[in-house]
C-alpha positions in Angstrom: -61.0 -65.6 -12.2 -57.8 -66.8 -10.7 -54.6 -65.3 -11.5 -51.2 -66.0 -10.4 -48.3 -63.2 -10.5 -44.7 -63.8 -10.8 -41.4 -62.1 -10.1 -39.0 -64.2 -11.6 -35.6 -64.9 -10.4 -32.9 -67.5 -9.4 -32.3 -67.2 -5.7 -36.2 -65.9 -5.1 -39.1 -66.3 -6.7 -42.1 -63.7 -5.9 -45.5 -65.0 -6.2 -49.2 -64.1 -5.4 -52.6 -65.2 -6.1 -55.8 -63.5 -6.4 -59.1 -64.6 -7.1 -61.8 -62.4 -7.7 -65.7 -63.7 -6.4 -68.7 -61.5 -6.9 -66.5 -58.5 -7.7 -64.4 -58.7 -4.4 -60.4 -59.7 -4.8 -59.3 -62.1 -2.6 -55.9 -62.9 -1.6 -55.4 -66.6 -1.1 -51.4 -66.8 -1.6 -48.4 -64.8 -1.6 -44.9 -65.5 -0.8 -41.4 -66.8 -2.1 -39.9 -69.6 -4.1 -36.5 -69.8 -2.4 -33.2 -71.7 -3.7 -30.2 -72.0 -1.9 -26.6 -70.9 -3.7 -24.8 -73.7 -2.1 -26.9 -75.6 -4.5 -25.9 -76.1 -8.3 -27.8 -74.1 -11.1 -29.4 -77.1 -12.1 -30.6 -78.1 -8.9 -32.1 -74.9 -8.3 -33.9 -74.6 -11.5 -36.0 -78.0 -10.7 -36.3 -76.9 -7.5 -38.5 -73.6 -9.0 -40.4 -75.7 -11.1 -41.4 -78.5 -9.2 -42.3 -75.6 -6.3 -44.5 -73.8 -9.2 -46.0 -76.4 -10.0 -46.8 -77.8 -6.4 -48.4 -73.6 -5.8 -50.0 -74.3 -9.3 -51.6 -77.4 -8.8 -52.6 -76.3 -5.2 -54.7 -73.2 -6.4 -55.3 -73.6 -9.9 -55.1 -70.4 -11.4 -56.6 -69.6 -14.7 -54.0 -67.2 -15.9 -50.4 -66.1 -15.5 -49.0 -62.7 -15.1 -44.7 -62.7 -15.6 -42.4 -59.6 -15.4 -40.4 -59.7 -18.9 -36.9 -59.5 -17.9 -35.0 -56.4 -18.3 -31.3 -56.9 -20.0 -28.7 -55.1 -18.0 -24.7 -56.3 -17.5 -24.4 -58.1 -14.3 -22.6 -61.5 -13.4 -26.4 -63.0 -12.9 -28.4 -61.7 -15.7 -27.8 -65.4 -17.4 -29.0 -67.0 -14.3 -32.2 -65.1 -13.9 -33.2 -65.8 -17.6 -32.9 -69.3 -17.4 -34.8 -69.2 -14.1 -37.5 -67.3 -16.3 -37.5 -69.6 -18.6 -37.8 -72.6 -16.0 -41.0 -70.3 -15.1 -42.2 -69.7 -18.6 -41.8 -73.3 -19.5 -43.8 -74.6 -16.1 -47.0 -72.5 -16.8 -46.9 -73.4 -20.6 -47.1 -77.1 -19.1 -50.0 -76.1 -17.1 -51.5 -74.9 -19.6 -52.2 -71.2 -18.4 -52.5 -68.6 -20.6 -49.6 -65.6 -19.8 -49.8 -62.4 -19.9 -46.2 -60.4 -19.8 -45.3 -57.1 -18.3 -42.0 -55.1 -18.8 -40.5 -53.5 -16.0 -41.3 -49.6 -17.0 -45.0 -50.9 -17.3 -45.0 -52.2 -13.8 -44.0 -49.2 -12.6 -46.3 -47.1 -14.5 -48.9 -49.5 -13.2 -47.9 -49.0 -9.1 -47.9 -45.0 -9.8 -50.8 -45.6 -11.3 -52.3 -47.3 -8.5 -50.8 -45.1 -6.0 -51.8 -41.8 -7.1 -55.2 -42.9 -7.9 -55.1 -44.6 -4.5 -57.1 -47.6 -5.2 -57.9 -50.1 -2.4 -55.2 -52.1 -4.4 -52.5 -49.4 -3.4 -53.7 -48.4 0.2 -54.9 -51.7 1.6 -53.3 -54.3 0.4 -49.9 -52.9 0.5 -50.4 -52.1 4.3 -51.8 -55.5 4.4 -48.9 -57.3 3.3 -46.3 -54.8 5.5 -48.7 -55.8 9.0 -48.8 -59.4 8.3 -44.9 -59.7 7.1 -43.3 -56.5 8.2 -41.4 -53.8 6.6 -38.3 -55.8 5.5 -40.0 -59.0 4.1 -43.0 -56.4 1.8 -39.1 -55.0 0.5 -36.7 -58.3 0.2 -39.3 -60.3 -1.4 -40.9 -59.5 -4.5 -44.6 -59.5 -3.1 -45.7 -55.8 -4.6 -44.0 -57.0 -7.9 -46.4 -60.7 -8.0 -49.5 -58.4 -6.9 -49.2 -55.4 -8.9 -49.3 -57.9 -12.0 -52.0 -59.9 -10.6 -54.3 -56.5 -10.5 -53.3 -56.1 -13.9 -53.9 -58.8 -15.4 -57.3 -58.9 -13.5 -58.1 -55.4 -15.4 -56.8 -56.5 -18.8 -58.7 -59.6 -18.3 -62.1 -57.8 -17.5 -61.6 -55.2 -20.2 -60.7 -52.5 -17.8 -57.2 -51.5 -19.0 
């Protein structure tokens, strides 16, 4: 089971993948879909999906996992559905079945995680901190990609 996780956005994109063999999780793939704001919104938008769909292709994943987007007033909240649409519109072209995860879930899922203190929670976390450091594991959207990937994976195996 291969399951790609996404934080959407407009300037970054957080991904991951996961695949789980012989009960073991695997992390083949994590990191950012970047656009540049010089650019114009347009731009950036195929920029996010031909990039999703060049990580798609690469690693095939049989499901999606997608942070719904929370509504709040700012001057990008327009910008960062349409990017989420752009992602939405990209795995229902690949054909991959999504599952969606509002924000208050997610973070019920990590304290979940944390004070249970899974191998998901302890290990990978401190993985991804070593291999990118501190600021990247913070700036980039990698816990948000992950913690939907492990959910998904548990929904997906009737654990959840």
């Amino acid at each position: 089971m291969r399951i790609i996780g996404i934080d959407p956005g407009l300037a970054r994109v957080g991904y991951g993948i996961i695949d789980e063999i012989k009960g073991k999780k695997i992390m083949l793939d994590c990191g950012i879909i970047e656009t540049k704001s010089k650019q114009k919104e347009e731009n950036r938008l195929v920029e996010i999906s031909n990039d999703l769909s060049s990580i798609i292709n690469k690693w095939h994943p049989s499901s999606a996992a997608v942070e719904k987007f929370f509504f709040y007033r700012s001057s990008t909240t327009i910008s960062v559905v349409q990017a989420r649409g752009v992602i939405m519109m990209t795995l229902g072209k690949h054909n991959l079945p999504i599952q969606e995860f509002p924000p208050m879930q997610i973070k019920d899922i990590l304290y979940f995680f944390i004070s249970l203190r899974r191998i998901f929670s302890k290990f990978l976390f401190f993985v991804l901190i070593i291999k990118y450091g501190i600021e990247f594991f913070f700036a980039y959207k990698i816990p948000l990609a992950f913690i939907l990937l492990e959910t998904t994976r548990l929904i997906l195996i009737g654990k959840f």
